[in-house]
C-alpha positions in Angstrom: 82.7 24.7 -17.1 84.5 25.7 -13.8 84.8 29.5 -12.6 88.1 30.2 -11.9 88.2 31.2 -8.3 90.6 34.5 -8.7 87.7 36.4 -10.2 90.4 38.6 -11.8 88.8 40.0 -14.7 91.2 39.6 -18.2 91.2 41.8 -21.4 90.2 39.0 -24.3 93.9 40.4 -25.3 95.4 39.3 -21.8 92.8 36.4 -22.3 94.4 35.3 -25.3 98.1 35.6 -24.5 96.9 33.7 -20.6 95.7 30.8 -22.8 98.4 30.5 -25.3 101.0 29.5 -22.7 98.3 27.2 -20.3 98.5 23.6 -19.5 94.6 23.7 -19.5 92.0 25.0 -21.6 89.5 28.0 -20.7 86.2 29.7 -21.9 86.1 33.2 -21.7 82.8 35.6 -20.9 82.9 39.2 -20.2 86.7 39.1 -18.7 86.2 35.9 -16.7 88.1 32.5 -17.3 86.1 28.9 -16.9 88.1 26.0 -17.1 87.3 23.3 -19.1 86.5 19.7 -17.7 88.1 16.5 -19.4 86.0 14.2 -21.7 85.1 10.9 -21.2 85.8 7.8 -24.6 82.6 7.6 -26.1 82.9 12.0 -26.2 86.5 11.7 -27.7 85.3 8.6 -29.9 82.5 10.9 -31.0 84.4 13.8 -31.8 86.9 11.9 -34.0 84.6 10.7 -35.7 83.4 13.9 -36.6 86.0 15.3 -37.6 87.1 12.3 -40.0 83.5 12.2 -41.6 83.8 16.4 -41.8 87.4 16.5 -43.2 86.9 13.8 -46.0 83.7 15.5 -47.3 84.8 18.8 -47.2 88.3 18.2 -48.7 89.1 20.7 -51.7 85.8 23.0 -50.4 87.5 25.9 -49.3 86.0 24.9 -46.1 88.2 23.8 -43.0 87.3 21.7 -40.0 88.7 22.4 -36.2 88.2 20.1 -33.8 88.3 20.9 -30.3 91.6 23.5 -29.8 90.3 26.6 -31.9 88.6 28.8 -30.1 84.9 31.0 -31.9 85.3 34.3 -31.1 81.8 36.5 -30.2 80.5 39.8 -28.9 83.9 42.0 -30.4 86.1 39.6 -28.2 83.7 39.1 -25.0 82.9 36.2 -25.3 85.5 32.5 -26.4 84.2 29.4 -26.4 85.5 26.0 -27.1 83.3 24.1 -29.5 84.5 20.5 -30.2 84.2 20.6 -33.6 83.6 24.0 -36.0 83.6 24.6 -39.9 84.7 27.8 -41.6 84.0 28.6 -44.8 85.1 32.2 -44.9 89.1 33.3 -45.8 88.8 36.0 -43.5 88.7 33.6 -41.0 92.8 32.6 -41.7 93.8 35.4 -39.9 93.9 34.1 -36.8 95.8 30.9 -35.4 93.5 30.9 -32.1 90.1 31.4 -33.6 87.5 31.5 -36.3 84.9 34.4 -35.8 82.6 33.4 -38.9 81.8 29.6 -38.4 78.9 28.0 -40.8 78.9 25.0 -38.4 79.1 24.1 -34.8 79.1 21.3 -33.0 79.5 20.5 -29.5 79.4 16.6 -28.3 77.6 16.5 -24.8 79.1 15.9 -21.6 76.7 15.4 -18.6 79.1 18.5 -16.7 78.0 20.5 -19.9 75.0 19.6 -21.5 73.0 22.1 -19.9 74.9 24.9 -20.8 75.9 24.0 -24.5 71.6 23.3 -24.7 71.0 27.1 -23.9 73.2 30.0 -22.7 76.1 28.9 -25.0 73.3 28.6 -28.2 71.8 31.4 -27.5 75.4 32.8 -27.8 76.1 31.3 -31.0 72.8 32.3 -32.2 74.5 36.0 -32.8 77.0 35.2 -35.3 75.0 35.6 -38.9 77.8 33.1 -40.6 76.4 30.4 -38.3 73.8 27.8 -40.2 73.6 24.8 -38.1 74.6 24.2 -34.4 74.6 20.4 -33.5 74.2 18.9 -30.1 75.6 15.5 -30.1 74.8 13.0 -27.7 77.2 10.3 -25.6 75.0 8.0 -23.4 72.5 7.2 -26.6 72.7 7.5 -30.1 71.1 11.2 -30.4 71.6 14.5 -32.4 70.3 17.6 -32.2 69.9 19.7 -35.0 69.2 23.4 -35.0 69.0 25.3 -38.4 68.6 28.9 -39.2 65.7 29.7 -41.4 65.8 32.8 -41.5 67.8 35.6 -39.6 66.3 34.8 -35.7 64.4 31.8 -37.1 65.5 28.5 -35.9 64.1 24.9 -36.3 65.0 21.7 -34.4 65.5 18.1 -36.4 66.3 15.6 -33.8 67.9 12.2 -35.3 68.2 9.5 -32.5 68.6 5.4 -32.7 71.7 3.9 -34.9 69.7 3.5 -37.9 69.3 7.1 -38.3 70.9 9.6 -40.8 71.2 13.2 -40.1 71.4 15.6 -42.5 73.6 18.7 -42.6 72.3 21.0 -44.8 75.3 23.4 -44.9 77.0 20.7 -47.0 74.4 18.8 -48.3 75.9 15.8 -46.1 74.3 12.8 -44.7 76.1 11.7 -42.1 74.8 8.2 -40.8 74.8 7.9 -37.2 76.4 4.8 -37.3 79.4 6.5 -38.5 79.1 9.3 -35.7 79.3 6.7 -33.0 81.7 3.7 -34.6 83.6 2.5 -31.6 81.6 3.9 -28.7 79.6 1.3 -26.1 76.6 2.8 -24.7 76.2 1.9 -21.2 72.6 0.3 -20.3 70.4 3.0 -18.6 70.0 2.7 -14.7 66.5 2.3 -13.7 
């Protein structure tokens, strides 16, 4: 994420209306706007292929699938941010056309401008919605997934699934989802020594 350099401080109302008519896309924390960075191929690749796997299993669920446009709204309205892919499961959250404020899943594909952030502020942010179950970290450059998983109410465990042979589990839906599914079409560039 970029700061915006104005440091005009919006109401998420003014927030909301702002983004609605902008060419670009931005996060929003405690009145402040952060512009988000472009993604590379294997991060769209990824993504799509998310979302195809997501949307196929979850079809007739009651459960719908986002993917990269819809906002989750946190903290009363302090806080947007842009996960690439999120699953709703609630009908309360069809109120809005912008966001979902009850999400059972997120996932955000990394991006080496990102990764940082979506590893620890931003889950630590998502860690306060209770409708939240798992929050996956989805790697680019290698085959890799991280999976966190409430246990309890502040309880979280970590399951990491990495190589092509792989299959992680999401047990929000009872899904295996085989990583060679997750990454079809992507080329891994070798590792620089």
């Amino acid at each position: 994420m970029i700061a915006l350099s104005d440091h005009t401080h919006l109401t998420p109302e003014e927030y909301l209306a702002f983004e609605v008519t902008s060419d670009i896309r931005h996060e929003y924390f405690d009145g402040e706007l952060y512009a988000m960075a472009g993604t590379s191929k294997n991060h769209n690749l990824v993504s799509g292929n998310l979302y195809l796997l997501l949307r196929r299993y979850l079809q007739n669920s009651g459960c719908t699938t986002f993917m990269a446009d819809i906002k989750v709204k946190l903290q009363t309205g302090r806080r947007f941010f842009y996960p690439d892919l999120v699953v709703t499961c609630d009908p309360e959250d069809n109120t809005s056309e912008l966001f979902v404020e009850k999400p059972k899943l997120i996932i955000e594909v990394l991006s080496p401008s990102t990764k940082n952030f979506d590893q620890t502020a931003k889950f630590l942010y998502y860690r306060t919605i209770p409708s939240l179950e798992e929050y996956l970290l989805v790697g680019t450059e290698s085959p890799f997934i991280q999976c966190f998983r409430r246990q309890t109410q502040d309880i979280w465990t970590l399951q990491i699934y990495e190589g092509l042979e792989a299959i992680a589990h999401l047990d929000s839906f009872d899904l295996d989802a085989p990583l060679t599914d997750i990454y079809e079409g992507v080329t891994f560039t070798a590792p620089t020594s």
